[in-house]
Biopython code that builds the backbone (N, CA, C, O; Angstrom):
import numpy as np
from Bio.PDB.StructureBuilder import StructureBuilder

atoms = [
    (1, "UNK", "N", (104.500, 89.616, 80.608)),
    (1, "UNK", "CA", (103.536, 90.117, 79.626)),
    (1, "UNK", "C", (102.178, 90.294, 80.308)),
    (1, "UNK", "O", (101.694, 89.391, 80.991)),
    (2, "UNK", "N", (101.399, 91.797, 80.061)),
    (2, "UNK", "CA", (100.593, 91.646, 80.951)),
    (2, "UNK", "C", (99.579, 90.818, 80.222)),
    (2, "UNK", "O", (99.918, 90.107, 79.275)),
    (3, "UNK", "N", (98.152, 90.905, 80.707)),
    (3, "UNK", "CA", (96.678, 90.609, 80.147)),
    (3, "UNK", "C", (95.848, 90.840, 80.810)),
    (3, "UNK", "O", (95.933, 90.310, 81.918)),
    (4, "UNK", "N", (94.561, 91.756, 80.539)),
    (4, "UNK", "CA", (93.664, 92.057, 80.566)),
    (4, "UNK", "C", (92.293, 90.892, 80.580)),
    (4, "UNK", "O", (91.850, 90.054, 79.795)),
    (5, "UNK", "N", (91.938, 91.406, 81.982)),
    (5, "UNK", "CA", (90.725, 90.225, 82.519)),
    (5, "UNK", "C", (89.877, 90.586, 81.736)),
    (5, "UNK", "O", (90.052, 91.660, 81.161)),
    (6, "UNK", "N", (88.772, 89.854, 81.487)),
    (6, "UNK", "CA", (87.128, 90.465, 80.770)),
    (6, "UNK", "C", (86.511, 91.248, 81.698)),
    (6, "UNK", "O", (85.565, 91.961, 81.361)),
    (7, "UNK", "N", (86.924, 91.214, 82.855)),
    (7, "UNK", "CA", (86.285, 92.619, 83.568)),
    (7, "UNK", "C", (87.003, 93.558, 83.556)),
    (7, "UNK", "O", (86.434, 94.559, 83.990)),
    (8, "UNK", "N", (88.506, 93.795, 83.111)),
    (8, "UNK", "CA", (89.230, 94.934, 82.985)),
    (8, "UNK", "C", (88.244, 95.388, 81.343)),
    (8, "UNK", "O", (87.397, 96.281, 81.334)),
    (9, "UNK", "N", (88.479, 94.856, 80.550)),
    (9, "UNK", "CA", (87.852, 95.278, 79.456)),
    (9, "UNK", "C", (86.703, 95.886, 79.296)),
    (9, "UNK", "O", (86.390, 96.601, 78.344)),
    (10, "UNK", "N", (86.003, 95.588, 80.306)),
    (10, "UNK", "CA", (84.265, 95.926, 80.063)),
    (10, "UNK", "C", (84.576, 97.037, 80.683)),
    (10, "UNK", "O", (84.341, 98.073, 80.060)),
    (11, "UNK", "N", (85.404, 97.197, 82.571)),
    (11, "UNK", "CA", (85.756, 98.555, 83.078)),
    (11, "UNK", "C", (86.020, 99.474, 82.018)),
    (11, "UNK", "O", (85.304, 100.453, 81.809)),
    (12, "UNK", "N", (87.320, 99.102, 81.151)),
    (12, "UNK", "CA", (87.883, 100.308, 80.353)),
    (12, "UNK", "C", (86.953, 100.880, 79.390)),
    (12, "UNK", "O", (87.267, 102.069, 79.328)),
    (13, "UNK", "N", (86.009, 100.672, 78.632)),
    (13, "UNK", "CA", (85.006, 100.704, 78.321)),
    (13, "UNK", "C", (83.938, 101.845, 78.911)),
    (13, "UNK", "O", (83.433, 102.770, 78.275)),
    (14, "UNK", "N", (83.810, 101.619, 79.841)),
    (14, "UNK", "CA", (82.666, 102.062, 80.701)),
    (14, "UNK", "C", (83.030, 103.282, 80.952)),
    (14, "UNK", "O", (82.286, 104.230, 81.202)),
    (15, "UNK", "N", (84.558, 103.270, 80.867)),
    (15, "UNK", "CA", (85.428, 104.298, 81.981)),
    (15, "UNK", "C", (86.246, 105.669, 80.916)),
    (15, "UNK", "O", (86.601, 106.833, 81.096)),
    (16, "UNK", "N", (86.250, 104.688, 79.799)),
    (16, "UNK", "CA", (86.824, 105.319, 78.726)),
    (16, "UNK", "C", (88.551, 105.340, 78.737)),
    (16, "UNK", "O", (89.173, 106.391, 78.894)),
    (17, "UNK", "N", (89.088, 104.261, 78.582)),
    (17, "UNK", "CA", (90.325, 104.300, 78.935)),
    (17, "UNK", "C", (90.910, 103.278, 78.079)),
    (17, "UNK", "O", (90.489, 102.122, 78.128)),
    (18, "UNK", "N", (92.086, 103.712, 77.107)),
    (18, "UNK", "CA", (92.251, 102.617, 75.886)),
    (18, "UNK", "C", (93.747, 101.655, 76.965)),
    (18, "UNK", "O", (94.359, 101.877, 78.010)),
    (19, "UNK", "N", (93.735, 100.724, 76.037)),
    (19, "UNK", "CA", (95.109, 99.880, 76.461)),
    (19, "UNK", "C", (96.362, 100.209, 76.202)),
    (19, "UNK", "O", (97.279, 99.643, 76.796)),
    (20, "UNK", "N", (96.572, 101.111, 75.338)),
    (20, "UNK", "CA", (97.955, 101.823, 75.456)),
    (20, "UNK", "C", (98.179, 102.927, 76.811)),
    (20, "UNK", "O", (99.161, 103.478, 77.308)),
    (21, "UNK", "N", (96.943, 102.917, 77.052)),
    (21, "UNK", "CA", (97.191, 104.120, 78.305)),
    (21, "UNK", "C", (97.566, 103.504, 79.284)),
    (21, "UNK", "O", (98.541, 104.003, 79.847)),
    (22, "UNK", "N", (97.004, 102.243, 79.879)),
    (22, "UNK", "CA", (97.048, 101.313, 80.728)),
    (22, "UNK", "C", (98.370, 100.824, 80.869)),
    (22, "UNK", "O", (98.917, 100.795, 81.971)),
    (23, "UNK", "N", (99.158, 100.273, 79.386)),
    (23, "UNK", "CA", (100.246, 99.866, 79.563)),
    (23, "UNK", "C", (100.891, 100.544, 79.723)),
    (23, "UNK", "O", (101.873, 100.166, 80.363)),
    (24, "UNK", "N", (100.847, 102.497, 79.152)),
    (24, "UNK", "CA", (101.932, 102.961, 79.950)),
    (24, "UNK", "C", (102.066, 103.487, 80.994)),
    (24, "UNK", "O", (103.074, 104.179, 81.134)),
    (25, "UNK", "N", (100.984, 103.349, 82.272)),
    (25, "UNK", "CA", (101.322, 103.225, 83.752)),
    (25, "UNK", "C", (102.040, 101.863, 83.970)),
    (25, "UNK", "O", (103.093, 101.856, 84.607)),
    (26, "UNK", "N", (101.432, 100.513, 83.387)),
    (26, "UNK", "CA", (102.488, 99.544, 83.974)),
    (26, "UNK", "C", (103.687, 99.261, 83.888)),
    (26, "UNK", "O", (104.258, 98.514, 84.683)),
    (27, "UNK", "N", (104.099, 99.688, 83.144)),
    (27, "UNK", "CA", (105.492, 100.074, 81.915)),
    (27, "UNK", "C", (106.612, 100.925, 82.268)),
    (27, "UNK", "O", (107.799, 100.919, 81.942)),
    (28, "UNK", "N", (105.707, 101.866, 83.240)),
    (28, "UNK", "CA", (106.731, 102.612, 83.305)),
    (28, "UNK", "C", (107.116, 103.958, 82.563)),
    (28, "UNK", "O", (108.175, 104.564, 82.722)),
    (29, "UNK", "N", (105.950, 104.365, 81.627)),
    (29, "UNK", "CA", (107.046, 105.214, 80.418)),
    (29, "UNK", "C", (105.977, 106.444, 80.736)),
    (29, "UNK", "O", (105.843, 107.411, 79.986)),
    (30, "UNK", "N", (105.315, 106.270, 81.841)),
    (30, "UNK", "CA", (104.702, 107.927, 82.777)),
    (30, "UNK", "C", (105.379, 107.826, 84.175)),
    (30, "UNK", "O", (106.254, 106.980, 84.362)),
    (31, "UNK", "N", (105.047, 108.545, 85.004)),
    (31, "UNK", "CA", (105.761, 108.386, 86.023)),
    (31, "UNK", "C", (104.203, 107.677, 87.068)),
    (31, "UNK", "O", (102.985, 107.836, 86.984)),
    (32, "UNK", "N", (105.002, 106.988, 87.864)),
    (32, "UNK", "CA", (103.900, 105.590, 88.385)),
    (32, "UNK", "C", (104.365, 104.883, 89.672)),
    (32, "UNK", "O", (105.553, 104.564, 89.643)),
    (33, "UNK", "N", (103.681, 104.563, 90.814)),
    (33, "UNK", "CA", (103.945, 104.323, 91.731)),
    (33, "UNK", "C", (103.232, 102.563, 92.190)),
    (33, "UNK", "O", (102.177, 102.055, 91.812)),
    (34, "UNK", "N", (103.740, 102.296, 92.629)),
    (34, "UNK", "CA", (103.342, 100.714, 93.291)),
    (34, "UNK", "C", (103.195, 100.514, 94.428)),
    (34, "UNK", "O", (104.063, 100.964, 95.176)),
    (35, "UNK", "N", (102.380, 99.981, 94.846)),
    (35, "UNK", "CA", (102.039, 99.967, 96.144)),
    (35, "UNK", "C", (101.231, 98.394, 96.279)),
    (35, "UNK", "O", (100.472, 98.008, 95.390)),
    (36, "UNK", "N", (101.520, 97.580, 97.510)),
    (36, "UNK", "CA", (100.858, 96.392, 97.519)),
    (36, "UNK", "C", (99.696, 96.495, 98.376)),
    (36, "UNK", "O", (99.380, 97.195, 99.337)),
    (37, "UNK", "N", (99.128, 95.496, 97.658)),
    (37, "UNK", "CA", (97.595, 95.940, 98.290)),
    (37, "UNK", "C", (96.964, 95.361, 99.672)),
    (37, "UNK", "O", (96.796, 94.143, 99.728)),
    (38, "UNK", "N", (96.557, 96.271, 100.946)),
    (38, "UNK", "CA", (96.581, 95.925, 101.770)),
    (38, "UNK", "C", (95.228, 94.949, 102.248)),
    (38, "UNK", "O", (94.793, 94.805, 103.390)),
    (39, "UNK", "N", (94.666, 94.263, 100.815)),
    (39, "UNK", "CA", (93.426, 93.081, 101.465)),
    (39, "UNK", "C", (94.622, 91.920, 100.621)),
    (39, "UNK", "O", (94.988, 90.888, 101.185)),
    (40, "UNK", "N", (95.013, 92.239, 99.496)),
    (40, "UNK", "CA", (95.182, 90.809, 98.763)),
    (40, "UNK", "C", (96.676, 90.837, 98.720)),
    (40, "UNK", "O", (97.221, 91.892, 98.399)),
    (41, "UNK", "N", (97.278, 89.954, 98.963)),
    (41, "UNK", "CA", (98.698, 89.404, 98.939)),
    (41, "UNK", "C", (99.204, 89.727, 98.033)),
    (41, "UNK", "O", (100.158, 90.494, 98.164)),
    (42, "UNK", "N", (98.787, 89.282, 96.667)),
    (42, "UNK", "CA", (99.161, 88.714, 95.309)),
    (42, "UNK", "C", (98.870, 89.815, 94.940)),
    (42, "UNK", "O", (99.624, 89.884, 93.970)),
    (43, "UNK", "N", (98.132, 91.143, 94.970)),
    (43, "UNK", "CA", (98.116, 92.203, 94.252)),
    (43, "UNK", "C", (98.803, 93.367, 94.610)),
    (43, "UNK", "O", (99.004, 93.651, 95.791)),
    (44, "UNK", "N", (99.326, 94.334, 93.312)),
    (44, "UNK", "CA", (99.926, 95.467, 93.082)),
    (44, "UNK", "C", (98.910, 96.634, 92.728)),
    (44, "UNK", "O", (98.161, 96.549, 91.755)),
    (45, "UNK", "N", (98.928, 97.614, 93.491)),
    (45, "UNK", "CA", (98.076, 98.549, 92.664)),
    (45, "UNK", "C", (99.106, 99.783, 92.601)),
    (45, "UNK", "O", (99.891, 100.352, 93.360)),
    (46, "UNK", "N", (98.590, 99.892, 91.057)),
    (46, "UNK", "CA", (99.663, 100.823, 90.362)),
    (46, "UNK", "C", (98.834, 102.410, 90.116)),
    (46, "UNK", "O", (97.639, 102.673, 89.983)),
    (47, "UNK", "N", (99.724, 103.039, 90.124)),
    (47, "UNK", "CA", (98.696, 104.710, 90.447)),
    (47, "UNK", "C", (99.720, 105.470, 89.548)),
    (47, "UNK", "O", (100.890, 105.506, 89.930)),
    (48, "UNK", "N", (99.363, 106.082, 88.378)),
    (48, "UNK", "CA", (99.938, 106.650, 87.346)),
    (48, "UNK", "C", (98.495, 107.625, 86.485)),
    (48, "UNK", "O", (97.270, 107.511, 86.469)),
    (49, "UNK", "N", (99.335, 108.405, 85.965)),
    (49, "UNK", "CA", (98.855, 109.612, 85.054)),
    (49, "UNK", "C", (99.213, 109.660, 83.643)),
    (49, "UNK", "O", (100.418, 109.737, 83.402)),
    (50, "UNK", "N", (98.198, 109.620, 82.421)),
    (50, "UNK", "CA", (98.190, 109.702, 81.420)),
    (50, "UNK", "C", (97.709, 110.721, 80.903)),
    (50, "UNK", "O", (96.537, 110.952, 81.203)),
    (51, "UNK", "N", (98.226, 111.438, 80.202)),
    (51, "UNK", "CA", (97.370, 112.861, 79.734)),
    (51, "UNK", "C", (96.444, 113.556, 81.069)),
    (51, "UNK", "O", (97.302, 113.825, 81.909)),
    (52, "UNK", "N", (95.757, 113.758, 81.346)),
    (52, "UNK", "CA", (94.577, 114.291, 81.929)),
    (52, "UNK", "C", (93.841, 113.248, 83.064)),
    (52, "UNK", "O", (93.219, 113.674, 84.037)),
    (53, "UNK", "N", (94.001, 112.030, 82.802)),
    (53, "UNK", "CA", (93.539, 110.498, 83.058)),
    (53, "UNK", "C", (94.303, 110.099, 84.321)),
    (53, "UNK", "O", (95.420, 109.781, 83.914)),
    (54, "UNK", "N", (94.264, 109.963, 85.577)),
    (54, "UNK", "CA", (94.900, 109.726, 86.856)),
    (54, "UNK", "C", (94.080, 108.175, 87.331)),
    (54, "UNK", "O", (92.979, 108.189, 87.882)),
    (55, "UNK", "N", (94.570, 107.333, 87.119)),
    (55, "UNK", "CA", (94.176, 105.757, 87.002)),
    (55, "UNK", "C", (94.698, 104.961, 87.887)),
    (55, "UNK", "O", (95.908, 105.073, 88.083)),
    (56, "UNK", "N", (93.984, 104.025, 88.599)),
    (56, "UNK", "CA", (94.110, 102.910, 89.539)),
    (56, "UNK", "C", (94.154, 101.740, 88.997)),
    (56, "UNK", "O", (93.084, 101.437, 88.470)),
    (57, "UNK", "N", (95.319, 100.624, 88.882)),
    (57, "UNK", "CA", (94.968, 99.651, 87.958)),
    (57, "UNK", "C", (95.423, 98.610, 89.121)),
    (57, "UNK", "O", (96.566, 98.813, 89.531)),
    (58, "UNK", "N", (94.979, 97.926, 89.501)),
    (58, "UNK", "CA", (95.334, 96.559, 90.591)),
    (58, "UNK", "C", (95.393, 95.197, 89.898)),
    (58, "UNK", "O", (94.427, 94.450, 89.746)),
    (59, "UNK", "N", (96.770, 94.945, 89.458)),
    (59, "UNK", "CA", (97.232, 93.368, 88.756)),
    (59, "UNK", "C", (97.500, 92.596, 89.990)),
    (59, "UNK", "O", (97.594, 92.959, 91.162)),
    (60, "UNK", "N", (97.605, 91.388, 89.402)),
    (60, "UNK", "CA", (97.524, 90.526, 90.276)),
    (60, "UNK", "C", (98.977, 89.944, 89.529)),
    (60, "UNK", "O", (99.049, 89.479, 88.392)),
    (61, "UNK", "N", (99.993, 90.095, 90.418)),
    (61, "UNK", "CA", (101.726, 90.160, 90.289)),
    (61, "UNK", "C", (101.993, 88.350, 89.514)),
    (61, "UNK", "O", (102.485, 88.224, 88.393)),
    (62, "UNK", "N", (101.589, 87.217, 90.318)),
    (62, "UNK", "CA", (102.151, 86.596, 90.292)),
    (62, "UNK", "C", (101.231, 85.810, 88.456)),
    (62, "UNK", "O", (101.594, 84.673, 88.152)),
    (63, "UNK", "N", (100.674, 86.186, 87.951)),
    (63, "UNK", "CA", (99.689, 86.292, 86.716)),
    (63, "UNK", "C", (100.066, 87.280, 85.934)),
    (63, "UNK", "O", (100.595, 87.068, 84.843)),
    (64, "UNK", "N", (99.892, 88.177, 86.288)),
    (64, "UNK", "CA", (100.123, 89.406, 85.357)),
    (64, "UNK", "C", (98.941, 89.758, 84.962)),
    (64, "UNK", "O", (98.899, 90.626, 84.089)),
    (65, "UNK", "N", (98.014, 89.353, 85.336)),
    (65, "UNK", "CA", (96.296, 89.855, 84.937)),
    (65, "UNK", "C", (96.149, 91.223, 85.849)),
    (65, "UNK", "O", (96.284, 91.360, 87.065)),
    (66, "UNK", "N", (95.829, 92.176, 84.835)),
    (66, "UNK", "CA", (95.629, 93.524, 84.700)),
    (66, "UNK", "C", (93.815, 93.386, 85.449)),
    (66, "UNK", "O", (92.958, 93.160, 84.596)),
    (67, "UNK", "N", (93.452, 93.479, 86.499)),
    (67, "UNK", "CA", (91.758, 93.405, 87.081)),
    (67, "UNK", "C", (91.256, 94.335, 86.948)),
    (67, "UNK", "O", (90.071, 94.002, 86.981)),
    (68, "UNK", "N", (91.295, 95.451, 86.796)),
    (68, "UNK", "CA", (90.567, 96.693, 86.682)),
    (68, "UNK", "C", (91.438, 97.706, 86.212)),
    (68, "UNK", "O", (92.666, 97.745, 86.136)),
    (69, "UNK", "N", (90.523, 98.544, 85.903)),
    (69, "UNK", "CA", (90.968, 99.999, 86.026)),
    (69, "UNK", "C", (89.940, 101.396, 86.336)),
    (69, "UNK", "O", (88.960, 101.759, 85.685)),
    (70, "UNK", "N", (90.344, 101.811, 87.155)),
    (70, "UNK", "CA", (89.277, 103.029, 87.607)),
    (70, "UNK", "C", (90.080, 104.921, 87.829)),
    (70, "UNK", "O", (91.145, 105.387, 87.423)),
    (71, "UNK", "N", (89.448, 105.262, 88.282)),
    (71, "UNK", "CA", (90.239, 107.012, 88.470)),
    (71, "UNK", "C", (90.442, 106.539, 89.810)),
    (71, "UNK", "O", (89.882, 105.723, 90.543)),
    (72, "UNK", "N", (91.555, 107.418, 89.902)),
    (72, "UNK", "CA", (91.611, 107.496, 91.021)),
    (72, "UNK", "C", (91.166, 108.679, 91.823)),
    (72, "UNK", "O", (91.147, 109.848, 91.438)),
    (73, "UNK", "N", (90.719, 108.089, 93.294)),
    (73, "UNK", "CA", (90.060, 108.931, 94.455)),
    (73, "UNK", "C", (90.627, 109.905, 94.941)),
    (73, "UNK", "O", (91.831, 109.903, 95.198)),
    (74, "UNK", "N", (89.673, 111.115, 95.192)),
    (74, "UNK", "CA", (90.683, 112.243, 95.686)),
    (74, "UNK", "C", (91.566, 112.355, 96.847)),
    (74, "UNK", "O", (91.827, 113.380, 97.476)),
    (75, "UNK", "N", (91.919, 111.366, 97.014)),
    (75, "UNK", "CA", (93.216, 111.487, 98.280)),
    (75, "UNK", "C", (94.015, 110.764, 97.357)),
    (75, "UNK", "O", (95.113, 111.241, 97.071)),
    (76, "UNK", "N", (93.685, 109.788, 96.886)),
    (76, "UNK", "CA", (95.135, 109.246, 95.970)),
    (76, "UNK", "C", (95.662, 109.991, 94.694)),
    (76, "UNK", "O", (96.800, 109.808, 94.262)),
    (77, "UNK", "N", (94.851, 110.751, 94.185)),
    (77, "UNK", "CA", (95.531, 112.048, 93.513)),
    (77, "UNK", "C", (96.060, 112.736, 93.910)),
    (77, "UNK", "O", (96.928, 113.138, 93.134)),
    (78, "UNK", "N", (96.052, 113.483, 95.394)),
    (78, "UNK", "CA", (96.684, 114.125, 95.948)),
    (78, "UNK", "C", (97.738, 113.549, 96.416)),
    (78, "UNK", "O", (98.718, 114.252, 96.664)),
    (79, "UNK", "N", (97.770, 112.404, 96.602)),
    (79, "UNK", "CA", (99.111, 111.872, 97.077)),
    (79, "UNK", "C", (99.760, 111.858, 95.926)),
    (79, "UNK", "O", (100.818, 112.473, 95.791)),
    (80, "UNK", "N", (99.287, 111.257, 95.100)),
    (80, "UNK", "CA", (99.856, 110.730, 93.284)),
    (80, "UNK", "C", (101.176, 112.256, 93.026)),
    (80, "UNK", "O", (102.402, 112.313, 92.932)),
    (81, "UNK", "N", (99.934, 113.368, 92.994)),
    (81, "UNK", "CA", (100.509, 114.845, 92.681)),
    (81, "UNK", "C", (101.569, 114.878, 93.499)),
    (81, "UNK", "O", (102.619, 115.116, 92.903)),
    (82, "UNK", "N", (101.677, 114.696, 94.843)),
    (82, "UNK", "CA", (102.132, 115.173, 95.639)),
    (82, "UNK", "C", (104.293, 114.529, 95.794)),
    (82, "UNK", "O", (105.423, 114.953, 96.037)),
    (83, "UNK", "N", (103.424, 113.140, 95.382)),
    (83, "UNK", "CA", (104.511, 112.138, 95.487)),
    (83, "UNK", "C", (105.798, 112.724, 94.405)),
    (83, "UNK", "O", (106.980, 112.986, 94.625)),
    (84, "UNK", "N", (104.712, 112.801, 92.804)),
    (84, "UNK", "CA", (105.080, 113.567, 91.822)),
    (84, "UNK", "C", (106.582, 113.981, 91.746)),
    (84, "UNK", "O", (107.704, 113.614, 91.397)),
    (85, "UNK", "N", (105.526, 115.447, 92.557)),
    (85, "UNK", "CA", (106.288, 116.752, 92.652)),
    (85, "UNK", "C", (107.927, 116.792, 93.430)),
    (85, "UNK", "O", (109.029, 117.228, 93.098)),
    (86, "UNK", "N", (107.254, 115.938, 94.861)),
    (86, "UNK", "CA", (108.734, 115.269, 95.694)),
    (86, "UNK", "C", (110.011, 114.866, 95.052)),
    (86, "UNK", "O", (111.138, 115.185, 95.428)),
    (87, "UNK", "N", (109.510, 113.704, 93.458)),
    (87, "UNK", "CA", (110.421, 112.955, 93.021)),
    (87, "UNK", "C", (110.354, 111.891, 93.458)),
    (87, "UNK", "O", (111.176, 111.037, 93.128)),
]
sb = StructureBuilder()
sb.init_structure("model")
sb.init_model(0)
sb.init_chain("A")
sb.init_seg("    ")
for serial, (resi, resn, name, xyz) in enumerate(atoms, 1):
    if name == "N":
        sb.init_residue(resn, " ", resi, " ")
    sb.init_atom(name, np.array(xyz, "f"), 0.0, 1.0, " ", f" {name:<3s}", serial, name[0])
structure = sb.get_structure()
C-alpha cells in the first residue's frame, strides 16, 4: 500500500498533480517503467504518463513512501516516448 510523504503532498500541489494520477503510474494501469535509482539503494523511480502529464515519482521500495513527484526532464521523455513506442 503506497503513502504519500508531506513533501510528496506539498510537491503535488505546487506541481498540480492529483493522487489518482500518481497511483496510476505506480499501479500499473498506464504504461510505466522502473528503474532503480543510481544514488539510493532503497529507491525506485517510476517514469509514466497520464493524460498529457509525463511524471517522475521516486518511492522508497522497502516503505512504500511515495517522495516526490515532478515532470519529467527532456531526455527522460524522450526515452519514456521512445521506450513506449518499442514496447
Amino acid at each position: 500500500m503506497w503513502h504519500f510523504t508531506k513533501h510528496c503532498l506539498e510537491r503535488m500541489i505546487e506541481r498540480g498533480y492529483a493522487k489518482d494520477e500518481v497511483l496510476c503510474v505506480l499501479n500499473g494501469d498506464v504504461p510505466s517503467f522502473v528503474y532503480p535509482s543510481p544514488k539510493e539503494e532503497s529507491v525506485d523511480m517510476f517514469f509514466g504518463r497520464v493524460g498529457e502529464k509525463f511524471m517522475m515519482i521516486p518511492v522508497d521500495r522497502s516503505s512504500q513512501a511515495i517522495i516526490t513527484v515532478r515532470p519529467m526532464r527532456k531526455g527522460e521523455k524522450e526515452n519514456y516516448l521512445r521506450e513506449v513506442k518499442n514496447g
